[in-house]
N, C-alpha and C positions, 0 to 999 in steps of 0.2 A: 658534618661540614659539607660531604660531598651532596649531600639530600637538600639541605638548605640551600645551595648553590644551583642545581637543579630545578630549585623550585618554577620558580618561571615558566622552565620550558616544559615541565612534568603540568602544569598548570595549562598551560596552552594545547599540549597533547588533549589532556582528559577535556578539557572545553569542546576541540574541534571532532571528537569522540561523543561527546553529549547527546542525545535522544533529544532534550529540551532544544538545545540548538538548533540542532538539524530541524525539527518541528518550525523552531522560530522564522526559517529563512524561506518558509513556504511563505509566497504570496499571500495576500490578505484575501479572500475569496468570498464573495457574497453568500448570507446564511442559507439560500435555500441552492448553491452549487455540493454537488455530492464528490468525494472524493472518493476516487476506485484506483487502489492497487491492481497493478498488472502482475504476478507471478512475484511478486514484494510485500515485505512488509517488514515496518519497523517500529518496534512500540514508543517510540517515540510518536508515534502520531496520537496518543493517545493525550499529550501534553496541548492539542489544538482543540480538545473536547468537544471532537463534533467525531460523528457516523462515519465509520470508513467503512468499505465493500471490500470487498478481496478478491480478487477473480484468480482462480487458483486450479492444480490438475494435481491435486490429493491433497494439501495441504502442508507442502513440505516448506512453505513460509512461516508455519508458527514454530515454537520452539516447544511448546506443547504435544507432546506425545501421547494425549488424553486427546485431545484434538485432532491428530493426524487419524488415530484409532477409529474415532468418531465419524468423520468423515470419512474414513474407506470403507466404514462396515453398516453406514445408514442410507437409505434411500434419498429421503428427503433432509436438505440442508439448512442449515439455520438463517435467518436473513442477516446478510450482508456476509456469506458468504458465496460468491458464485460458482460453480464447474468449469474449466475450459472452455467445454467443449459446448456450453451454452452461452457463450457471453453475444456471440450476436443477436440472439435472441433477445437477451436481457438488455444489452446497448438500443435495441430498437425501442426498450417496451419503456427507457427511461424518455421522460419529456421534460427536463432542467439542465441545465449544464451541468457537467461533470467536471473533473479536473483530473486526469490522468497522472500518476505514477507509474515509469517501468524504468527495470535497469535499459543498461545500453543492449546487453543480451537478451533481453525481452521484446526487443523491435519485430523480429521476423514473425514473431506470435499477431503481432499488430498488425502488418505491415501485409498477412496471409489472409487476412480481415477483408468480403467486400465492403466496398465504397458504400458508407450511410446517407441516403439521399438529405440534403439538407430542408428543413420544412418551407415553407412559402412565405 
């Protein structure tokens, strides 16, 4: 009884918890805008089925521990995943719009960034 009566709001939880969801309330974004995670990542982005970037300083956004491995103990990294401590490099060498993901704690990582002169 008490589970049935709960349903509802147990229903509303797991919605507002969703991966599908949160994906859904992303802007609709033109196909050739690239979407780059700042020090985030949520597989729910995988429900938008387009390419996401990761700009990341080891990998401790995947939940994959085969992955973290991967990334501390290889040279060269897979694409769409970035390094830190390269990403102005790689923000320069992109020429599309991007669509930026970060937490609210991930501002100063941005915000330590210089200024991208804007094109003509």
């Amino acid at each position: 009884m008490v589970l049935t009566a709960g349903f509802p709001g147990l229903a509303r939880y797991a919605n507002a918890k969703s991966n599908a969801t949160f994906a859904s309330r992303l802007p609709e974004l033109p196909p050739y805008a690239e979407i780059v995670c700042l020090q985030c990542f949520r597989s729910g982005y995988l429900y938008l089925k387009r390419f996401v970037t990761v700009v990341t300083d080891g990998g401790k956004e995947f939940t994959s521990n085969y992955i973290i491995f991967m990334l501390n103990n290889t040279k060269s990294w897979p694409e769409g995943v970035v390094r830190l401590s390269e990403r102005n490099r790689w923000l320069a060498s992109r020429d599309h719009p991007l669509y930026l993901i970060a937490r609210k704690s991930g501002r100063e990582s941005l915000e330590s960034s210089p200024p991208r002169a804007e094109p003509p």
